[in-house]
N, C-alpha and C positions, 0 to 999 in steps of 0.2 A: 308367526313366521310361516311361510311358504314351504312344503316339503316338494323336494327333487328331484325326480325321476331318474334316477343314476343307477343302473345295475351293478348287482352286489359283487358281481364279475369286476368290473369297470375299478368300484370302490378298493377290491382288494390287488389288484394292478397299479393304483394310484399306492397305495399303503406299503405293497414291496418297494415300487418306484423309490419312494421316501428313504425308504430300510437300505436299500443299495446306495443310493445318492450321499446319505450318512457314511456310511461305511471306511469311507476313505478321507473326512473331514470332521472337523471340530465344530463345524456349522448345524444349525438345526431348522428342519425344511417346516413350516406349515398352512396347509393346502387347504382354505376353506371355497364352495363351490355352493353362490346365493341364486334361487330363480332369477331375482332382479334385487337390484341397491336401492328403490324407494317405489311409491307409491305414484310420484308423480303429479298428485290431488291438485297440486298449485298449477302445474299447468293444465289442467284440463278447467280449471277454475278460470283460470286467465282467458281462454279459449273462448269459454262460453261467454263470459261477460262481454269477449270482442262481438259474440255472434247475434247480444243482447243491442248492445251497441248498431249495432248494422241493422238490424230490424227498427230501432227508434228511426235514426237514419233516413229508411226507406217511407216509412210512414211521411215522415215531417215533407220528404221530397213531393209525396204525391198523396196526399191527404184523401183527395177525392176517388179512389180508387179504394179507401176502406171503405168510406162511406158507400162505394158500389154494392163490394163484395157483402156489407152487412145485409143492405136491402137487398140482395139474393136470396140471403141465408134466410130470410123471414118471408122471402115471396111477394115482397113489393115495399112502395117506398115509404119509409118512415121517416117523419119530423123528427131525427134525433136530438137533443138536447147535449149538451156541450156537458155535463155531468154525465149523460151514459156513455157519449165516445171518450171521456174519459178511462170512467170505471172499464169500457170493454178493452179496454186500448191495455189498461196496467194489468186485467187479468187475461191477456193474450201475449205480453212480454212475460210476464211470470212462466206462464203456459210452456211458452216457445226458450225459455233459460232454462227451463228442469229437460223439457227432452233434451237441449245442446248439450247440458250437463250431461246427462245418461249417457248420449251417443259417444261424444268425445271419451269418456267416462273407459268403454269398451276396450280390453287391453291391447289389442292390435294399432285401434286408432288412438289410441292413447299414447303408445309410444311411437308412432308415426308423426305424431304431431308433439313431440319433444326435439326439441333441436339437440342434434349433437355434443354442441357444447356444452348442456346442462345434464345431458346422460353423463358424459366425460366430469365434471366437477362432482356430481352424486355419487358415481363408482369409488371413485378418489377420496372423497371422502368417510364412508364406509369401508374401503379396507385401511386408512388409517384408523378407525374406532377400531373395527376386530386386529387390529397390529399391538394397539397400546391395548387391549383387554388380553390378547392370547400371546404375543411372542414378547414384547419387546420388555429387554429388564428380566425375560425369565432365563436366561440362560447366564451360567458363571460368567464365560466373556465376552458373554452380550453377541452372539455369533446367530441370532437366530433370523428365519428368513419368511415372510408370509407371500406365498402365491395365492392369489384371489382371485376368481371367477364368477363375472357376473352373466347370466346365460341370456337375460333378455336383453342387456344392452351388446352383448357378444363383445366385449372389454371385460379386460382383467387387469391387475395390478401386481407387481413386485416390489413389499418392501423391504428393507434391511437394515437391520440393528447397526447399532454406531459403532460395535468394532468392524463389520462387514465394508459401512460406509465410508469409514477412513479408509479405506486401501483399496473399493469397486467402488466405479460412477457410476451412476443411472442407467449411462448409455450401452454398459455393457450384458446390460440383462436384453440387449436388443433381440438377439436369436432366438431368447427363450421365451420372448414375449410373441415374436413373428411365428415360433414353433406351435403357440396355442393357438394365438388368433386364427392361423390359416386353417388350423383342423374345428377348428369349433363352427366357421365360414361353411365348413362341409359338413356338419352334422357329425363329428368324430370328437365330440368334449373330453371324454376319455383318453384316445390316444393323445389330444393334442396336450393333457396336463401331463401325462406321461413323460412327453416329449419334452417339454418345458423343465421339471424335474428332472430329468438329467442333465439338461445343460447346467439347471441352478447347480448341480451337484459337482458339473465341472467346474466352475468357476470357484466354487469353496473349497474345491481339495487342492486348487493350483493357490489359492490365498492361506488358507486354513487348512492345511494336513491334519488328517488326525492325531491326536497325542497319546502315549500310553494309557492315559487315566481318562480317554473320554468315555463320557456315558450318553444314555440316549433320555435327556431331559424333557422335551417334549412330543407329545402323541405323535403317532408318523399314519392315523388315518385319518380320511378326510372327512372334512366338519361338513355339513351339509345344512342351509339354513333355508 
């Protein structure tokens, strides 16, 4: 795992955040916050094999043009034989697939060249594994809530345990989710989980009051992967 660059300022704002947000609810908030949700290998894999592709391509379109460029490379013209523009042909594809690999490989261009929609399914799935590893089933009545932040796809996710889900839709976690994204947008991941955290905390004290007997069953600081 990747460690996070989060100040320990930041961390202990997120961790009060938590503590107040509880306070007034039987709900239980937890806030985990990943550099990125995958590695992305497959599409940078997929990528290169197009860039593999496009160089056979080019070759096939205009043949005589390698045969040029070799008789350059050697300083005049040689009788090549159909086995050495072979042999040069597959170890100049090999050649030219490990740099595409590499470059693509690079994590700026890496996630540049990840479509949206596959960031969006990767995040989503990763905070439902840390949901069913860290909240969900761990609370008496099932009240618990995971905020998830993934910083290179700048997405996060809220989800919420089945007593939560019976009585809040998806769609209501709208502000708290508009509350992080737009700070994260700005370079403010801090404030914006902050910010998010209190909304989750209104929405569980207007569903879920606190009761005499609640206790504080799960961590209230943030998990950092």
């Amino acid at each position: 795992m990747t460690s996070v660059t989060f100040s320990a300022a930041d961390q202990q704002r997120i961790a009060a955040a938590v503590t107040a947000a509880e306070a007034s609810s039987d709900g239980e908030i937890v806030t985990v916050l990943a550099a990125e949700s995958d590695s992305y290998n497959d599409v940078v894999l997929h990528w290169a094999v197009l860039a593999l592709f496009l160089a056979v391509a080019i070759v096939a379109a205009m043949p005589g043009r390698l045969i040029l460029l070799l008789d350059m490379a050697v300083g005049g013209w040689v009788p090549w034989t159909a086995g050495e523009l072979i042999a040069i042909l597959l170890f100049g594809l090999a050649v030219q697939f490990l740099v595409a690999r590499w470059l693509f490989g690079i994590r700026p261009i890496r996630l540049a060249l990840t479509p949206d929609g596959t960031k969006a399914r990767r995040v989503r799935r990763r905070a439902l594994l840390l949901f069913r590893l860290a909240t969900e089933n761990r609370t008496r009545a099932r009240t618990g809530v995971l905020l998830y932040l993934s910083l290179a796809e700048h997405r996060a996710e809220i989800i919420a345990d089945a007593a939560i889900n019976a009585k809040v839709t998806p769609e209501t976690w709208g502000e708290a989710m508009a509350a992080l994204i737009e700070a994260v947008k700005d370079d403010r991941p801090g404030d914006g989980m902050v910010a998010s955290i209190e909304k989750i905390g209104q929405v569980l004290a207007e569903h879920f009051p606190r009761s005499a007997d609640d206790t504080n069953e799960l961590p209230d600081r943030l998990i950092l992967l």
